[in-house]
Wavefront OBJ file of the C-alpha trace (Angstrom):
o trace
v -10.268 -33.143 3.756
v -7.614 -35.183 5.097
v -5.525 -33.920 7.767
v -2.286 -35.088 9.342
v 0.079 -33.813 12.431
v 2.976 -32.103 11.551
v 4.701 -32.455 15.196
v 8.418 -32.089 16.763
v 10.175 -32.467 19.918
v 12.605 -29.779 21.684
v 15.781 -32.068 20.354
v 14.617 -32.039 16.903
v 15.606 -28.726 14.543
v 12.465 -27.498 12.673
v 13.072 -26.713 9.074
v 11.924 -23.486 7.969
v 11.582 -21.657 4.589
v 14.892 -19.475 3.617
v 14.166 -16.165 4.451
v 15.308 -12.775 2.206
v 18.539 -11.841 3.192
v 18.757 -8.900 5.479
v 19.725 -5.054 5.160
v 22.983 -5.844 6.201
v 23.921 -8.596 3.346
v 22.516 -5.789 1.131
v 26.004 -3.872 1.689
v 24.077 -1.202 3.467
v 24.674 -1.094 7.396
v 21.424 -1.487 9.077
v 21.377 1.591 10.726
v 22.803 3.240 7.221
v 19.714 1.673 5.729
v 17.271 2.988 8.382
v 18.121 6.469 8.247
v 17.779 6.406 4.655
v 14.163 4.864 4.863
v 13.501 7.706 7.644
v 15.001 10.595 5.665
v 12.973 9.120 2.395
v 9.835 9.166 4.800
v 10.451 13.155 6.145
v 11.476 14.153 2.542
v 8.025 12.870 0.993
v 6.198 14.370 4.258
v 7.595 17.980 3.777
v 7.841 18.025 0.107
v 4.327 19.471 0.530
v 2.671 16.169 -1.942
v -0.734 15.309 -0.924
v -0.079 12.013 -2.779
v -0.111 8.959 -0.438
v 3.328 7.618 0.126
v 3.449 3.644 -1.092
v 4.749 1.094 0.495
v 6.439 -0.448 -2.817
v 7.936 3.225 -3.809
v 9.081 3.471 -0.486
v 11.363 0.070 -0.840
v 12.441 0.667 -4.272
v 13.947 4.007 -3.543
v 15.838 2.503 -0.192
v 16.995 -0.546 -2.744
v 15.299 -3.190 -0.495
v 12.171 -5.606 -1.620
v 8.734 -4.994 -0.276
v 8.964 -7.835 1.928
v 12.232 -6.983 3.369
v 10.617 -3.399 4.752
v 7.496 -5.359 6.105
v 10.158 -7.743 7.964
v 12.565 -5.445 9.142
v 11.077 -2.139 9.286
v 7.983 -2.847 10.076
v 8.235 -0.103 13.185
v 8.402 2.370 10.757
v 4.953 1.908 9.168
v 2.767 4.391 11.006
v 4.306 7.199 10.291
v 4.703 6.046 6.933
v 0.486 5.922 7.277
v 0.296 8.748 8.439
v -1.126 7.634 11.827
v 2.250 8.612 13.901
v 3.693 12.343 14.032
v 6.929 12.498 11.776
v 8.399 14.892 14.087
v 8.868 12.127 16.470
v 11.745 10.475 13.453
v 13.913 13.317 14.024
v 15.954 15.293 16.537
v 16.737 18.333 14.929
v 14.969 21.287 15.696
v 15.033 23.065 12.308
v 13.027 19.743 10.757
v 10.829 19.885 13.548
v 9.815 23.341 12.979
v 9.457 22.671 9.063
v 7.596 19.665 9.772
v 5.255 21.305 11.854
v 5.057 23.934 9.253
v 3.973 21.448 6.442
v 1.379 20.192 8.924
v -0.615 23.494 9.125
v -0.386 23.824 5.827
v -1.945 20.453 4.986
v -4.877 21.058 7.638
v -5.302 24.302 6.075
v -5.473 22.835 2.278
v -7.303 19.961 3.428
v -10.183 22.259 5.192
v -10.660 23.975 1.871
v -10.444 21.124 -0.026
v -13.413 19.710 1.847
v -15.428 22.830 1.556
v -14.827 22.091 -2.010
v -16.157 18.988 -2.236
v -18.977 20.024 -0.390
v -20.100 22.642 -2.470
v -19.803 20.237 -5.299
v -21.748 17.676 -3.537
v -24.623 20.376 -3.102
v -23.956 21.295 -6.774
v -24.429 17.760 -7.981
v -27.433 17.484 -5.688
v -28.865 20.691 -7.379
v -28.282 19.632 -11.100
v -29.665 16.008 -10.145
v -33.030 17.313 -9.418
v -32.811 19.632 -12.575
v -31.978 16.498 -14.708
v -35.169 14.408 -12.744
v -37.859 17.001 -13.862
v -37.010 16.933 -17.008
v -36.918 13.508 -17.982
v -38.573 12.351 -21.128
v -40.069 8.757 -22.062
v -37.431 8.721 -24.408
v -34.610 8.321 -21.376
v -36.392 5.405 -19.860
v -34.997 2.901 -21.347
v -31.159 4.040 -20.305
v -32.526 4.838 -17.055
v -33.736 1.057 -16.774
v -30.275 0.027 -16.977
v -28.529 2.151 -15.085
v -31.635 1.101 -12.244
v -30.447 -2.700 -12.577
v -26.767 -2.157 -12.679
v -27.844 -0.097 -8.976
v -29.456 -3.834 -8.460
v -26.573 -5.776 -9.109
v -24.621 -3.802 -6.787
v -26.937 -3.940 -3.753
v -27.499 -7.767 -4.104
v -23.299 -7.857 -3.763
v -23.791 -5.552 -1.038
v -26.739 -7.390 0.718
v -24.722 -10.713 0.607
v -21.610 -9.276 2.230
v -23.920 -7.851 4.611
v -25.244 -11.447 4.983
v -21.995 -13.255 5.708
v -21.289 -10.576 8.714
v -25.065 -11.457 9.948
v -24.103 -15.206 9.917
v -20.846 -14.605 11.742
v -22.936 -12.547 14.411
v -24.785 -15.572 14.565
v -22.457 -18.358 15.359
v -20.809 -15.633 18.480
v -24.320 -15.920 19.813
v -24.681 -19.669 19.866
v -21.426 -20.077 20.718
v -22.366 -17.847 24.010
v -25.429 -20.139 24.216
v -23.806 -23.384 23.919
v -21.415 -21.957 26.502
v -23.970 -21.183 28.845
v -25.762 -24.514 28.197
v -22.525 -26.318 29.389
v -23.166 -25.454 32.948
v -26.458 -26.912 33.145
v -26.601 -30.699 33.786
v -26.999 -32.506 30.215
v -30.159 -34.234 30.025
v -30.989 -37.620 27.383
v -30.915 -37.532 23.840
v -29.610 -34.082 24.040
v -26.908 -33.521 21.421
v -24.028 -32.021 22.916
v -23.057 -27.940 21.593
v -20.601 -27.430 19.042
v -18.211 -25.068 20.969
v -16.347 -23.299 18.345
v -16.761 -19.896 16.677
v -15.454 -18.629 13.352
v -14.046 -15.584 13.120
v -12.932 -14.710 9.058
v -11.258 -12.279 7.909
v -12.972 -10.816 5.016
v -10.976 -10.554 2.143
v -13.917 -10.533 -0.121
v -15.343 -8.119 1.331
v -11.869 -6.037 0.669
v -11.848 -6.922 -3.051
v -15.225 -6.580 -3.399
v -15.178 -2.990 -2.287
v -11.505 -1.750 -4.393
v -12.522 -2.744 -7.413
v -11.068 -5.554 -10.402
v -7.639 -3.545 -10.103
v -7.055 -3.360 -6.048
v -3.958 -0.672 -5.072
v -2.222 -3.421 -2.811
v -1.476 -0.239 0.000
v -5.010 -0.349 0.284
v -5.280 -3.339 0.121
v -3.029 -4.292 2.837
v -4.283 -1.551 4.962
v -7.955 -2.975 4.882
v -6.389 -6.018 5.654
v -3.936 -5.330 8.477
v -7.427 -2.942 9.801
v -9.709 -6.237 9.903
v -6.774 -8.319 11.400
v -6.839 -5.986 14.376
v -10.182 -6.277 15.419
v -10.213 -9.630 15.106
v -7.539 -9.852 17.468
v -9.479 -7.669 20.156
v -12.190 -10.073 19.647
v -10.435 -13.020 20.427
v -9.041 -11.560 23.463
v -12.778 -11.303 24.894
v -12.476 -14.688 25.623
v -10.099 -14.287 28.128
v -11.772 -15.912 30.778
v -13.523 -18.919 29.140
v -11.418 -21.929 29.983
v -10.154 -24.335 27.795
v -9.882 -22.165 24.867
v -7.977 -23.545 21.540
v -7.218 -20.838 18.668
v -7.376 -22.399 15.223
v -5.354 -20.737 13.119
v -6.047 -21.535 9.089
v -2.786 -20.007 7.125
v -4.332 -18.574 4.490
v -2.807 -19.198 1.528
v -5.313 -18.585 -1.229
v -5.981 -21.917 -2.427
v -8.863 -23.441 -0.707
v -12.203 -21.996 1.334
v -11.645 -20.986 4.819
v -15.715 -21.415 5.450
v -15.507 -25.068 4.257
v -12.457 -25.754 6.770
v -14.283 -23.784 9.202
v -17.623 -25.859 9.253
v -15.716 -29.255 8.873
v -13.072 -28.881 11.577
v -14.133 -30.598 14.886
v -13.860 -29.299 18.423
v -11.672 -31.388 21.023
v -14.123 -32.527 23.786
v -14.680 -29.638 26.694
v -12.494 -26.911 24.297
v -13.842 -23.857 22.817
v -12.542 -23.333 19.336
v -11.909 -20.228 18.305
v -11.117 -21.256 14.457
v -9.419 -17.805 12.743
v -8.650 -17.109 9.236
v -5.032 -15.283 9.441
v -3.980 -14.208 5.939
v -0.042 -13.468 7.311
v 3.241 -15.126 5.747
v 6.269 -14.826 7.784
v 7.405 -15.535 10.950
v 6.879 -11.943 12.881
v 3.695 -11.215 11.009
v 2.491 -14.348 13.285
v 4.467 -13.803 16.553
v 3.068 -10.506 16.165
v -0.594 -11.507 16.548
v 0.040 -14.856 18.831
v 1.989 -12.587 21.500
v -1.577 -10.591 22.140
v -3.615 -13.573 22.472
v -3.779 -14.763 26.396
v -1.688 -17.162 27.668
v -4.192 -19.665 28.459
v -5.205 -20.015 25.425
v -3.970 -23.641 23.118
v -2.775 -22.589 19.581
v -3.487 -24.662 16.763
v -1.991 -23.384 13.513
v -3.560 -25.346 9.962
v -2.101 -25.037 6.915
v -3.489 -26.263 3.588
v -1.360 -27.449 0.838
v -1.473 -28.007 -3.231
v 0.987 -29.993 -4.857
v 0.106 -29.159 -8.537
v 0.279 -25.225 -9.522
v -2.337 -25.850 -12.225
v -4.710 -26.837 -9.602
v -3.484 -24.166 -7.575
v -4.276 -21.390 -10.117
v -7.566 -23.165 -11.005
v -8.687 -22.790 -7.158
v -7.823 -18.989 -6.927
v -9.732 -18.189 -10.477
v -12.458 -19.704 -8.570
v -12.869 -18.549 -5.210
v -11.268 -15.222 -4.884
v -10.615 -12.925 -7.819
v -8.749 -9.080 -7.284
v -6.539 -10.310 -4.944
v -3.306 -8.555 -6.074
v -0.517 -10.331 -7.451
v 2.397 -9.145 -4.561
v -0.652 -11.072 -1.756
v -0.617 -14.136 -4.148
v 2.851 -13.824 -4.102
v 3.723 -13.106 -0.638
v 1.123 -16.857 0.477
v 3.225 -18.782 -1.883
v 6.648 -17.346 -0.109
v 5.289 -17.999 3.285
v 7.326 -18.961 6.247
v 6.290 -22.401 7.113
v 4.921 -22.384 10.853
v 6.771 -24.528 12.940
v 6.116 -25.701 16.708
v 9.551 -23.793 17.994
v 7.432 -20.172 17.499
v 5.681 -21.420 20.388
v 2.346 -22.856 18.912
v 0.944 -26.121 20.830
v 0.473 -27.599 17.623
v 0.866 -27.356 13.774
v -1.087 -29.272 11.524
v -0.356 -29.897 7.416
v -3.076 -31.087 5.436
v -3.662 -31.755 1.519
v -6.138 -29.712 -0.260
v -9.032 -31.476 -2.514
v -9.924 -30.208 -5.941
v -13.392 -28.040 -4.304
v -12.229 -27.516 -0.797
l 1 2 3 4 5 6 7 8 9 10 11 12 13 14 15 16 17 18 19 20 21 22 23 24 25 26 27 28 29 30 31 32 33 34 35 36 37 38 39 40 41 42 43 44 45 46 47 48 49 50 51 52 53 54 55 56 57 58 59 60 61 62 63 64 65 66 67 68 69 70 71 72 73 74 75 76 77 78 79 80 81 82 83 84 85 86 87 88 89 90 91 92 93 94 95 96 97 98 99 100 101 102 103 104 105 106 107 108 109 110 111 112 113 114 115 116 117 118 119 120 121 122 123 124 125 126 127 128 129 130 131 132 133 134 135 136 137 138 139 140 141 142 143 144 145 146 147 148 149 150 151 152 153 154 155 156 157 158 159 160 161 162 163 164 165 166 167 168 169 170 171 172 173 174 175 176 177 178 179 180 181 182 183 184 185 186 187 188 189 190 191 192 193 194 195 196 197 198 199 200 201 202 203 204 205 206 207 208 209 210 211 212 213 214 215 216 217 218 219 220 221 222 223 224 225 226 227 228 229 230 231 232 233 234 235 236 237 238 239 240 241 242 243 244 245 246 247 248 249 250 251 252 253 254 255 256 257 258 259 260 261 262 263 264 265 266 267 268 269 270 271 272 273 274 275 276 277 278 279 280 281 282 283 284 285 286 287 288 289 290 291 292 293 294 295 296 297 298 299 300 301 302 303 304 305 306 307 308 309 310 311 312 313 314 315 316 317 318 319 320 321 322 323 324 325 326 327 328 329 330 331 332 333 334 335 336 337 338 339 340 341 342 343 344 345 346 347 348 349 350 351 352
């Protein structure tokens, strides 16, 4: 992997990618445009639906692109999730009350529906053990494959399960090479590799929605994992000389590889982070929590030729939907004027 410093001074102009036009080249007002999105968001809410609204219905009916209501409205996505009250969008009083209305009414639907499912949990239980005392030879054979399909499935699980233990791993001797550093180094000793991967597990995400991934889901997995690693990095608070390592995803070559290979500055901790986010405020978003002592070191891997592009995602990550694929090859380019310490383009080798 060769690597090479993609570096600017404050009188030189950084060139970034175009971005999508705004709401207001749209010939929508922005605030026009955001009370529509709002009023679209209350009218699913009290319509009574128990279907999830989606991201990508949301932006087709306001006539904007998905990436235009990640960039601009992005404000507006927890109470599109659910996790924010929808009362709080709106000042009148009648669609408060019918809000709050709709709200008892789903807790009351959604108690019964889990009574439900109980019952036919219990049900299923019941008929289960019916079914297992009255098997016959004759069903062993089916039974034998359905018994290593169960297999398969655990081995999947067990290795996902494996990659966290590994992670877990490296914290610890990271701690212990840490500690080690303030004891006196002694002869033919070699010195600690300070750095600590932290990976985002996007595997693990595809693994567990299936060959067909819902990209709401998928994004919310995503966006769920990105958090904590973001608390986790802020643990370090008080370590001196701390460097972040940011590797820009961008689907086309193996974060673990990049991880193991990249080498730690002399007396810096490396905190080297696999950050699957394309535009500008995706990033500023997560770089503003991190503490301000901390160095930031963004990596980003290139591929000149799209067959060997496509050839590198058929091999290392399959499921990933098609708007993620397309999103990483749209990406903002990071530059040094978002406030990074340093930004670093490197080429990509057939296998990385």
């Amino acid at each position: 992997m060769s690597n090479y410093k993609q570096g600017t001074s404050l009188d030189q102009q950084a060139t970034e990618a175009p971005l999508e036009a705004s709401p207001e080249a749209t010939g929508i007002q922005g605030n026009e445009r955001r009370k529509l999105i709002i009023d679209l968001i209350i009218e699913h809410y009290i319509s009574g639906t128990s279907k999830k609204l989606k991201l990508k219905d949301l932006s087709k009916r306001a006539g904007i692109s998905r990436q235009a209501l990640d960039r601009y409205y992005d404000d507006l996505k927890p109470f599109i999730n659910g996790s924010r009250s929808i009362s709080e969008l709106t000042d009148s009083h009648d669609k408060k009350v019918e809000i709050q209305t709709q709200s008892a009414i789903n807790k009351t639907e959604s108690h019964y529906k889990d009574l439900i499912a109980r019952n036919q949990a219990r049900y299923e239980a019941e008929l289960k053990e019916g079914i297992n005392r009255h098997v016959t030879t004759l069903m062993n054979n089916d039974l034998s494959l359905l018994y290593s399909h169960t297999i398969s499935n655990s081995l999947e699980r067990q290795t996902l399960l494996n990659n966290e233990y590994r992670n877990t791993i490296s914290e610890l001797e990271l701690k212990l090479a840490l500690a080690i550093d303030q004891q006196p180094t002694r002869a033919n000793v070699a010195p600690p590799k300070n750095n600590l991967t932290f990976n985002v597990g996007i595997e693990e995400i595809c693994a567990k929605l299936g060959k067909t991934p819902d990209i709401d889901a998928f994004e919310d997995a995503k966006d769920e994992q990105i958090l904590e690693t973001r608390k986790k990095l802020t643990t370090f608070a008080n370590v001196p000389n701390v460097r972040a390592v940011i590797f820009a995803e961008r689907y086309i070559s193996r974060f673990n590889k990049f991880a193991e290979e990249y080498i730690t500055r002399p007396n810096e901790t490396a905190l080297v982070v696999r950050l699957p986010l394309f535009t500008r405020t995706e990033f500023l978003n997560f770089t503003k929590h991190l503490p301000r002592t901390f160095k930031i070191t963004v990596c980003v891997p290139h591929c000149i030729s799209d067959i060997e592009k496509k050839a590198q995602r058929e091999f290392m990550i399959r499921n990933i939907p098609g708007d993620e694929l397309k999103a990483a090859d749209k990406a903002d380019a990071p530059n040094i004027s978002w406030g990074f310490d340093e930004v670093i383009n490197f080429k990509i080798s057939q296998g990385d």
